[in-house]
VMD Tcl script that draws the C-alpha trace (Angstrom):
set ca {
  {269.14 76.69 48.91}
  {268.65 80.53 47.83}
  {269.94 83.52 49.23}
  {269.86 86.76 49.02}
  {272.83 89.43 49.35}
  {271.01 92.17 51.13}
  {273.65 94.73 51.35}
  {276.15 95.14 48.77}
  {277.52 97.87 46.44}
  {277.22 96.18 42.63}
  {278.33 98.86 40.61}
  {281.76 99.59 42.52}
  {282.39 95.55 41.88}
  {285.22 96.20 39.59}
  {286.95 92.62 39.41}
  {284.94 91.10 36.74}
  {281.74 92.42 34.35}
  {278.61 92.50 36.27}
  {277.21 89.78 34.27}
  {279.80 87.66 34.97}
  {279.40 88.26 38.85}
  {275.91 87.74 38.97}
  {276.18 84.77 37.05}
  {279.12 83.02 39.60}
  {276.74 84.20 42.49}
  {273.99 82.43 41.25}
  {275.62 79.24 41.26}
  {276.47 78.91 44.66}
  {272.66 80.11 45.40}
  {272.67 83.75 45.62}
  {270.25 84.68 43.20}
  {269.04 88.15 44.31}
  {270.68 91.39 45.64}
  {269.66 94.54 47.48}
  {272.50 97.20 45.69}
  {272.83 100.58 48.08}
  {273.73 103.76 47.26}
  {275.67 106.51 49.81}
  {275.31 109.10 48.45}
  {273.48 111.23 45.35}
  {276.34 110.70 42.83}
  {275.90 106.79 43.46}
  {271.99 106.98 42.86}
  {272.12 106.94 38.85}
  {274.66 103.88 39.08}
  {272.79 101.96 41.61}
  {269.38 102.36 39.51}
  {270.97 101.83 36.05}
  {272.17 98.07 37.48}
  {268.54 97.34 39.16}
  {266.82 98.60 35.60}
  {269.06 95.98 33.73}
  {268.82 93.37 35.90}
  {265.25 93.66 37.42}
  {264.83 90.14 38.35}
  {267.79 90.16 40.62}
  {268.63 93.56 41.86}
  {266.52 95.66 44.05}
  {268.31 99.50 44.56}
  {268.54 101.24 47.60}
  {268.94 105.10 47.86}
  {270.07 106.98 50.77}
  {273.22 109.25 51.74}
  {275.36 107.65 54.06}
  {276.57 109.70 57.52}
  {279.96 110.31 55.78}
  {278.33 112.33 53.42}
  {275.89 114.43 55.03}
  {277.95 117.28 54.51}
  {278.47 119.52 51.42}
  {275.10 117.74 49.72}
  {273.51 119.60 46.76}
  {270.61 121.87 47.89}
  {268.04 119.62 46.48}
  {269.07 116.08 47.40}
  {265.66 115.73 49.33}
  {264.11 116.81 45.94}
  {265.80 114.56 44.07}
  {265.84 111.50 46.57}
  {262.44 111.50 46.41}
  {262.54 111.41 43.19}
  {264.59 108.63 42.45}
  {262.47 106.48 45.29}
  {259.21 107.31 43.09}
  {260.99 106.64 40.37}
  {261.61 103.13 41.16}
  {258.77 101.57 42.96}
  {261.03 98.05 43.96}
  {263.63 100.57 45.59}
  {264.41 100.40 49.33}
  {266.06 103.22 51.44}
  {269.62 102.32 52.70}
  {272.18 103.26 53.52}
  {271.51 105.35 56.09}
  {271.81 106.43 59.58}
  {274.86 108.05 62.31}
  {278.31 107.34 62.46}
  {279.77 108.80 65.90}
  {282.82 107.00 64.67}
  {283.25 109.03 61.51}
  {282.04 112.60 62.45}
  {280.69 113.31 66.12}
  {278.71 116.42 64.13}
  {275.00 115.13 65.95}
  {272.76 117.83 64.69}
  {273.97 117.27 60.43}
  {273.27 113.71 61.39}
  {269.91 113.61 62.29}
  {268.52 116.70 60.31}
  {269.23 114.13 56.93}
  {268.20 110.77 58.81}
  {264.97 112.16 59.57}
  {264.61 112.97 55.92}
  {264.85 109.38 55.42}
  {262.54 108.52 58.01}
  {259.77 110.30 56.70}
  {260.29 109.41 53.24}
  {260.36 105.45 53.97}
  {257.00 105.80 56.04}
  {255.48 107.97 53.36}
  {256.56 105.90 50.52}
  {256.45 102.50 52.73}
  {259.88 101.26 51.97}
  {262.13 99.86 54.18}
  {264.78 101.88 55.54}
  {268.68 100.15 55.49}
  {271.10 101.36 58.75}
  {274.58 101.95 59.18}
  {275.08 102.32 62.70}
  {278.13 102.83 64.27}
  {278.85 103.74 67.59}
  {275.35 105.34 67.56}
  {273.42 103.90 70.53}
  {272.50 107.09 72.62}
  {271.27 108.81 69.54}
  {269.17 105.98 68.69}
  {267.50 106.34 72.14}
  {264.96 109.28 70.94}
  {264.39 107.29 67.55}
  {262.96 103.91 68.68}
  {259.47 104.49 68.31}
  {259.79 106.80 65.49}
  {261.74 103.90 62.74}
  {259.10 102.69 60.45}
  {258.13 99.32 60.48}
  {260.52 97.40 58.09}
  {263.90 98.60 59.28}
  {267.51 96.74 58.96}
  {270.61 96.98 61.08}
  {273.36 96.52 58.69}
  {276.34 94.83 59.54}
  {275.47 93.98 63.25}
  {278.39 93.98 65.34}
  {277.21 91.83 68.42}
  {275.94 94.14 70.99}
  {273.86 92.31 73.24}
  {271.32 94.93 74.20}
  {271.45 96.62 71.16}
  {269.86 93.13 69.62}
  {267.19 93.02 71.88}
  {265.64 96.62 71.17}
  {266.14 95.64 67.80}
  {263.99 92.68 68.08}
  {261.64 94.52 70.69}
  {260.73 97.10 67.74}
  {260.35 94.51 65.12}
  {263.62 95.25 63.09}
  {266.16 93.24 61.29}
  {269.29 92.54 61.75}
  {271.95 91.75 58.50}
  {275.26 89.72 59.10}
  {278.01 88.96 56.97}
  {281.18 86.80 57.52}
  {282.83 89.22 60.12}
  {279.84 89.05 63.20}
  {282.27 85.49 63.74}
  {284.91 87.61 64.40}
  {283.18 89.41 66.66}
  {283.03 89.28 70.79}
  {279.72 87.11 71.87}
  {279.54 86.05 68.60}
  {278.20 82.54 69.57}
  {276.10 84.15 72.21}
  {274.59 86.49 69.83}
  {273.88 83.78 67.07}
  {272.15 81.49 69.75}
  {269.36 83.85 70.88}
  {269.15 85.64 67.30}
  {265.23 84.81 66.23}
  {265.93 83.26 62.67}
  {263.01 85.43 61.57}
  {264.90 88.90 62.45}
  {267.51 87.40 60.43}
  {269.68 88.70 57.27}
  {272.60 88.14 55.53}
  {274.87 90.16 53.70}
  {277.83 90.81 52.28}
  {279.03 94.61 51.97}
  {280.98 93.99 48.90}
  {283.70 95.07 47.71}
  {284.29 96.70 51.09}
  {283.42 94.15 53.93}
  {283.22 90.54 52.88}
  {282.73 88.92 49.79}
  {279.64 87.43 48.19}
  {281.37 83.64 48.28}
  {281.23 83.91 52.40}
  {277.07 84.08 52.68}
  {276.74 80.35 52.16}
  {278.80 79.23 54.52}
  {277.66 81.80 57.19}
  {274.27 80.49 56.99}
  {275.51 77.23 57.67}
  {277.56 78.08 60.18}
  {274.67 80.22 62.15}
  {272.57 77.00 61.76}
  {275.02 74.82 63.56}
  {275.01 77.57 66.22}
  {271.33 77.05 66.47}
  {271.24 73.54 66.20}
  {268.58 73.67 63.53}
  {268.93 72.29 59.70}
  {270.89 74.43 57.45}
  {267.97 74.37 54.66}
  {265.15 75.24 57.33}
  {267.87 78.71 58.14}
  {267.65 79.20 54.34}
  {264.25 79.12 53.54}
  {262.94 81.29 56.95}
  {266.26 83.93 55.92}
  {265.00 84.24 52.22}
  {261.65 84.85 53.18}
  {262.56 87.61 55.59}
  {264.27 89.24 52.50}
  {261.19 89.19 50.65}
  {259.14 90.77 52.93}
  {261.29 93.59 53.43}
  {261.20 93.67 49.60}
  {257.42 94.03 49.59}
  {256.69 97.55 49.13}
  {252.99 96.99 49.01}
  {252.57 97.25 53.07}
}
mol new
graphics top color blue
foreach p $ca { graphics top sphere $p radius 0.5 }
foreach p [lrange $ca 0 end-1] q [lrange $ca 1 end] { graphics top cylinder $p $q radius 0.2 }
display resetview
């Protein structure tokens, strides 16, 4: 079985050399990674690991909601750049954190930068959203077509809008933690389905195997049929051509 770690911060692993990591991932399966960025000071970083390991890191450039504020006057300018730059490269991570700063307006002024720059440049956009649900309600139709909830947290309703608008949803280790976890996992379509890791800050790359087989006992489906449909979804959110 393969897997891919679609949400994880690889140059702020600091345990071991990156080589090393990537080669202990790869033996328990995980052979490719999405690295994000949160903001413009992570961007060279994030593309600097993806140019030397192009095989098995895709970057992802956004500013996260914690740092919408006090951004150089031509981050747009040089997101942009960086996302022409680097024609593999997703958008992520991105979105509104009512948790972190109830400032609305900052918010959505730089998500909608990212909105139109992943339909104009066709890349999918990565979401951090926490706590966010009424501001999401005037952005349903407007997400582009490959879109991924990071770290779902087990809201019900929020999963079916999800799936209703065609998005994805990413998991790591600590959805089973979660309230309705089991309910969640059951009606989850294993084709809106992700996994993740959020290293070094959520789980740890070790914890996607097991997860997957885990959700596939949920689901009452074979573990290596979960695998194959959950890599595939990562691929197509990897293909920039449409």
């Amino acid at each position: 079985m393969y897997f891919c770690d679609t949400h994880i911060h690889l140059p702020e692993i600091k345990t071991q050399s990156l080589q090393t990591f990537l080669q202990t991932a790869e033996k328990i399966g995980i052979v490719r990674f999405i690295s994000v960025s949160a903001k413009p000071e992570d961007w060279p970083a994030t593309a600097n690991v993806a140019t030397k390991y192009p095989e098995k890191v895709t970057p992802a450039f956004a500013v996260h909601p914690w740092y919408v504020n006090n951004l150089p006057d031509n981050w747009q300018e040089k997101l942009e750049q960086m996302i022409a730059q680097h024609p593999q490269a997703l958008i992520g991570e991105c979105g509104f954190d009512r948790l972190h700063d109830n400032n609305r307006e900052r918010q959505q002024e730089v998500f909608d930068f990212h909105i139109q720059m992943s339909q104009k440049h066709h890349r999918a956009l990565l979401l951090h959203m926490v706590k966010a649900d009424a501001w999401l309600e005037a952005y349903w139709q407007r997400l582009p077509e490959k879109f991924v909830f990071h770290s779902f947290g087990g809201n019900p309703e929020l999963l079916k809008k999800i799936v209703k608008y065609g998005g994805y949803v990413a998991l790591n280790a600590k959805i089973l933690n979660k309230n309705k976890a089991e309910e969640i996992l059951r009606v989850l379509p294993p084709e809106r389905l992700l996994l993740e890791s959020d290293a070094p800050y959520q789980t740890r790359v070790e914890t996607i195997p097991d997860l997957c087989k885990k959700i596939a006992l949920i689901q009452g489906i074979k573990v290596e049929v979960l695998a194959q449909q959950i890599y595939a979804n990562t691929l197509e959110i990897m293909n920039n051509d449409r």
